[in-house]
N, C-alpha and C positions, 0 to 999 in steps of 0.2 A: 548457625552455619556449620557444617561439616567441617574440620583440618583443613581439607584440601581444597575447599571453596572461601577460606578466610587466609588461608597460605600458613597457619597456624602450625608447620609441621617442621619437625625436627631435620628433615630433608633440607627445608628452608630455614636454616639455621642462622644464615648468612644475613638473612634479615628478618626472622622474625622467632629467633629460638634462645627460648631461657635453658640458663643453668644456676645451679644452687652449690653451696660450699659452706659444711660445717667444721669450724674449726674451736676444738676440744682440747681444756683445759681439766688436769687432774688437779687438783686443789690440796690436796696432803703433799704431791712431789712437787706441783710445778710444773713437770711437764708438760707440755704443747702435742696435739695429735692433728692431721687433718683428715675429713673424710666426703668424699664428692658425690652423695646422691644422686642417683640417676633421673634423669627426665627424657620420658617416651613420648612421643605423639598419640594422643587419643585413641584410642582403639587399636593400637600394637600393642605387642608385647614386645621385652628387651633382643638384644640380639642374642645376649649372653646376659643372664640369671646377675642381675649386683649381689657381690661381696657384703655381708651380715656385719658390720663390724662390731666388738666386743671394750666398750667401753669402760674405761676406769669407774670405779665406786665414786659417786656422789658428783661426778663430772659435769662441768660447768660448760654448758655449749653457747656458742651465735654462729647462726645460719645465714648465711649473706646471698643475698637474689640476685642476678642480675641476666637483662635482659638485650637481646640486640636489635627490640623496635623500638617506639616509645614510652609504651605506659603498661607495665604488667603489673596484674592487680592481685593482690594474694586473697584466695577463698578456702575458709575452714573448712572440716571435713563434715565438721560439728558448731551449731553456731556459737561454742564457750572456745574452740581449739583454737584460734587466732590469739584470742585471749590472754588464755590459760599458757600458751608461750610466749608469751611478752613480743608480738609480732606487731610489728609497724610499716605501715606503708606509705605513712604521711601522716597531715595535719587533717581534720575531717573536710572532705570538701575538695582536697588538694593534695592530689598522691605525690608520691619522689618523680613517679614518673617509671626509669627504667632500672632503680633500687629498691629494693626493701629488707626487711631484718626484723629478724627472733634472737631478742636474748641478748641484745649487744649489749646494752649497759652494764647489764647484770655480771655479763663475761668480762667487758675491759674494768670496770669497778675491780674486782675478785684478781685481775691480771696483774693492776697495778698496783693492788697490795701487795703482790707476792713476789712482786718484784721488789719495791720496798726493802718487804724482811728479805731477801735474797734469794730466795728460791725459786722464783722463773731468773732464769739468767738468757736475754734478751743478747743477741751477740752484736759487736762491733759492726756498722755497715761497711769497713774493709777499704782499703785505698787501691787506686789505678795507677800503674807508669805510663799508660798511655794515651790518657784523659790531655788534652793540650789546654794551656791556659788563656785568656780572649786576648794576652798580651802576647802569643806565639810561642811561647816558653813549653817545654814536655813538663806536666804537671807529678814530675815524681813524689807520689805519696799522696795523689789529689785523689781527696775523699770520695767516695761512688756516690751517688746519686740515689736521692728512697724517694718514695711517693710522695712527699711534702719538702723537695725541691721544686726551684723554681725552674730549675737546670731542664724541667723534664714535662709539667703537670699542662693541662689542658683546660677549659673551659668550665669540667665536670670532674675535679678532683676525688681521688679514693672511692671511687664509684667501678661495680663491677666486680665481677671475680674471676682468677684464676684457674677456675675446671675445665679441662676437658674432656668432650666426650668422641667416642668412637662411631662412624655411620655406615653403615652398610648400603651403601650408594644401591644395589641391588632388588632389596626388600625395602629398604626407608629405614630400618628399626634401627634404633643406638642401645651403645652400653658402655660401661664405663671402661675410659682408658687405663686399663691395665696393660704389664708386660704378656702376659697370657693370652688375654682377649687381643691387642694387636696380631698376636701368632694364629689365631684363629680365625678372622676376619679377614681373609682373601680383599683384596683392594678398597679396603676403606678407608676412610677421610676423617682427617682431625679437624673436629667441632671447637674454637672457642671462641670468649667473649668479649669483646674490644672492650679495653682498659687502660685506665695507666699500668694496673697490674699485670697484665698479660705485658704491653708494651717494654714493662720494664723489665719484670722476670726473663721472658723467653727472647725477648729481639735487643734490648742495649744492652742490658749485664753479658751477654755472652763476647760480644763485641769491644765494650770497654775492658774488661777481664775483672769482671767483678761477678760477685757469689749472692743470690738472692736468701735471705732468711727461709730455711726449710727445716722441716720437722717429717716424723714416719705419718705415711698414707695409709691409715688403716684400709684402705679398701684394694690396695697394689705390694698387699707382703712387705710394706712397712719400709719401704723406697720413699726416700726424702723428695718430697714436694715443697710448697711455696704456697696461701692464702693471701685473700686481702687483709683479715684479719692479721695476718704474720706482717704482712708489709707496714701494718700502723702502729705494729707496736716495734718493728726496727725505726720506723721514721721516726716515734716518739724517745726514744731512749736517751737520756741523756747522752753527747757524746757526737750521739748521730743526727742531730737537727741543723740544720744550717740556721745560719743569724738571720734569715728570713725564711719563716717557717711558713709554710703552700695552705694553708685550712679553707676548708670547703667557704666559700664566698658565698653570700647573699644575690648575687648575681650569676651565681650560678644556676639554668634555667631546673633546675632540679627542685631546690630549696625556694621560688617565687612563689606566691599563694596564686590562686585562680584565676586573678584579674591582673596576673605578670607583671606585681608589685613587688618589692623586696617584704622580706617576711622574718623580723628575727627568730620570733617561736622555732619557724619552721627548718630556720639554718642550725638553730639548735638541738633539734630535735636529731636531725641529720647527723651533727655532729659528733651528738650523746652516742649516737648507735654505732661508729667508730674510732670510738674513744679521744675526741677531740674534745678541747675545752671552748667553754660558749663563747659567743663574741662578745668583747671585753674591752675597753680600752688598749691595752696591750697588746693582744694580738691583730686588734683594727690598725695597728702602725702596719701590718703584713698584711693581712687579708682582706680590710673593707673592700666594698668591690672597686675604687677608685689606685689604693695602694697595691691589690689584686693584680689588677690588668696594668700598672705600674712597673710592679717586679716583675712579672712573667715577660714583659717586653725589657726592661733591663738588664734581666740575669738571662733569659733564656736563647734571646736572639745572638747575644757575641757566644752563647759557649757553643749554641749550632753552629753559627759561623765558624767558629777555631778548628771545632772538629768534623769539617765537612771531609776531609781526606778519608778520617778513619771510620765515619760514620756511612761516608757511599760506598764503604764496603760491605756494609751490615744488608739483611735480606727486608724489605719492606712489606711490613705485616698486612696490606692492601697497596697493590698494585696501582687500583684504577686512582686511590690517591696521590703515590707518588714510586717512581720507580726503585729505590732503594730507601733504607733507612734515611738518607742525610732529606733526600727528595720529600719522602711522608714527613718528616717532623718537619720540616720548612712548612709545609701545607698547612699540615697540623696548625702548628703555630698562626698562620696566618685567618684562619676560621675560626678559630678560638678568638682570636681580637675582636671578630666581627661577632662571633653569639655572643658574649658577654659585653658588647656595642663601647666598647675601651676608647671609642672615637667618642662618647660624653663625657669624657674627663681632658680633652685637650692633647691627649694621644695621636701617634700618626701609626699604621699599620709598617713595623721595622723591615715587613718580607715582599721582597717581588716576585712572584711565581711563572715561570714561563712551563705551559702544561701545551700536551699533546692535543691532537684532533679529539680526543678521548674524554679529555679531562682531569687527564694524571700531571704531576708535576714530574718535569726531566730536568729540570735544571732551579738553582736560585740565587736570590742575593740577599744581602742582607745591607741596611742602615743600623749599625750598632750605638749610634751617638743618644747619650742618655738621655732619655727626659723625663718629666719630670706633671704627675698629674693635677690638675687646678679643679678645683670645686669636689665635690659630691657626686656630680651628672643628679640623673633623672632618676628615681625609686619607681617609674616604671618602665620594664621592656618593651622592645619592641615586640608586635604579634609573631607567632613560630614561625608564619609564613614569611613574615619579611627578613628572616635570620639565615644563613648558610646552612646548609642540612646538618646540622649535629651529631647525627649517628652517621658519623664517616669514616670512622676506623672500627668495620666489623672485620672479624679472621674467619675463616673458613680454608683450609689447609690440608695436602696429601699428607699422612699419617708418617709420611718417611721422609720429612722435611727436615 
């Protein structure tokens, strides 16, 4: 099929356009760089020519996919070049779905030795005064929030990346978000990729008053940006983990094999490629998928609730999900109980949503009383079709937002 007879095109970013995100490690200093490869639609060319970036000697990369339909499949140039860059897209048989990755073990291996001897120096995830606490209390000093709280995570943890790209609504063609290219691009539209990472970088930390882990953009003159890769290795830093740490669940529909069974390999495999450690005893007290949809309904319902003042102030990264920030994460939250099916563990869904003619959420409630989950459930899902759409916080955004 043609782009535009599969919808396959960067125009249609909103729902069916990938981005990639190489985040580059120097192995003598330690330093951190990030660099955001462009993706065109088949048969354009860029709007504006990508920045060459100029990489440290002997630099340690992982390239993180992600995509805003469901299943994008990465194809070599050459049949050894998938290979030959330590690329994964899955287990054989059973892709991630809408992740994949070159290189990640090899990089967060190599990251967290060097953190170790001292020399990545990974920063403090940084406290809020204006974080409220689920008791009603102003949370002076209450620690920000990373991508493996509970405070925050979704159905599909650490999945996705932070790039954006620039669209030239006009012609269709993208190029990368630079300061430059935005001044040259006459009404174009900011392209990114629904995440926790986007979610958290650009829509809560601005709102809580907290600072996302950035390093220089080699492709935007060396202006500090933010990767997924950055966010797992703020999440993991000693310091900055909460007492219940978010890791990619077995239940999560990403990591299931083929026949929508829990799959360790595959949650492992998952996990290797963003530096998480495999499912273990120890981390099954947080993440099986029973203690999973446990905490996320414990920890994450009362602290929307506390801060639904400060949070329906915040801009809502899709609309048609929910009218501000406090609105989308209530939703959020409430589709997430439902894909990851948290009603087979003896669960009750903590969120009432009252949504428009539309289907957006304008208002919520919350049941914050704890509980507490019984059994295992079932190691299989239900079929895609019978689970709430999952891909429901895609962005597509005016460049001047």
């Amino acid at each position: 099929m043609t782009p535009d007879a599969s919808g396959c095109t960067m125009a249609n970013a909103a729902a069916l356009g990938a981005f990639v995100q190489a985040t580059i490690l120097n192995p003598r200093t330690g330093k951190l760089y990030v660099y955001n490869p462009l993706v065109i639609t088949q048969g354009t060319t860029p709007a504006v020519a990508p920045v060459v970036p100029t990489l440290p000697r002997n630099a340690i990369v992982t390239i993180d996919f992600g995509f805003n339909g469901t299943v994008l499949t990465q194809v070599g140039a050459t049949p050894n070049t998938l290979r030959n860059a330590n690329c994964v897209n899955g287990t054989p048989g059973s892709e991630f779905g809408q992740v994949s990755f070159c290189n990640g073990i090899n990089f967060f291996r190599a990251a967290h030795q060097l953190e170790a001897e001292g020399r990545l120096k990974v920063p403090s995830a940084g406290t809020s005064a204006k974080i409220v606490t689920s008791g009603g209390a102003l949370g002076t000093g209450q620690a920000c929030p990373t991508t493996h709280n509970f405070d925050m995570v979704d159905q599909d943890p650490s999945d996705n990346v932070t790039t954006e790209y620039l669209l030239n609504p006009a012609t269709g063609q993208t190029a990368q978000n630079t300061t430059a290219n935005a001044g040259n691009i006459p009404g174009s539209m900011l392209l990114l990729n629904g995440s926790d990472n986007t979610l958290l970088d650009l829509f809560m930390d601005p709102v809580l008053g907290c600072t996302p882990f950035q390093v220089p953009d080699l492709g935007n003159n060396n202006q500090p940006t933010s990767s997924q890769a950055l966010n797992e290795l703020l999440a993991e830093k000693p310091g900055n983990q909460s007492k219940l740490d978010a890791l990619v669940p077995e239940n999560d529909e990403m990591t299931l094999n083929g026949d929508g069974q829990f799959d360790v390999a595959k949650t492992n495999l998952y996990r290797a490629e963003v530096g998480q450690a495999p499912v273990n005893a120890q981390n099954s007290r947080t993440s099986s998928p029973a203690m999973y949809c446990q905490n996320m309904v414990n920890v994450q319902a009362p602290f929307i609730a506390a801060n639904q003042t400060l949070l329906a102030t915040g801009q809502s990264p899709v609309t048609a999900v929910g009218n501000n920030l406090f609105t989308f994460m209530a939703n959020r939250l409430s589709m997430s109980f439902t894909n990851l099916a948290c009603q087979n563990f003896g669960l009750t869904d903590p969120v009432t949503v009252t949504l428009d003619g539309n289907g957006a959420a304008t208002a919520a409630t919350f049941n914050t009383t704890q509980q507490k989950a019984t059994g295992t459930g079932s190691t299989t899902m239900p079929a895609q079709g019978q689970r709430e759409g999952r891909h429901h916080h895609r962005f597509m955004n005016p460049s001047g937002m």
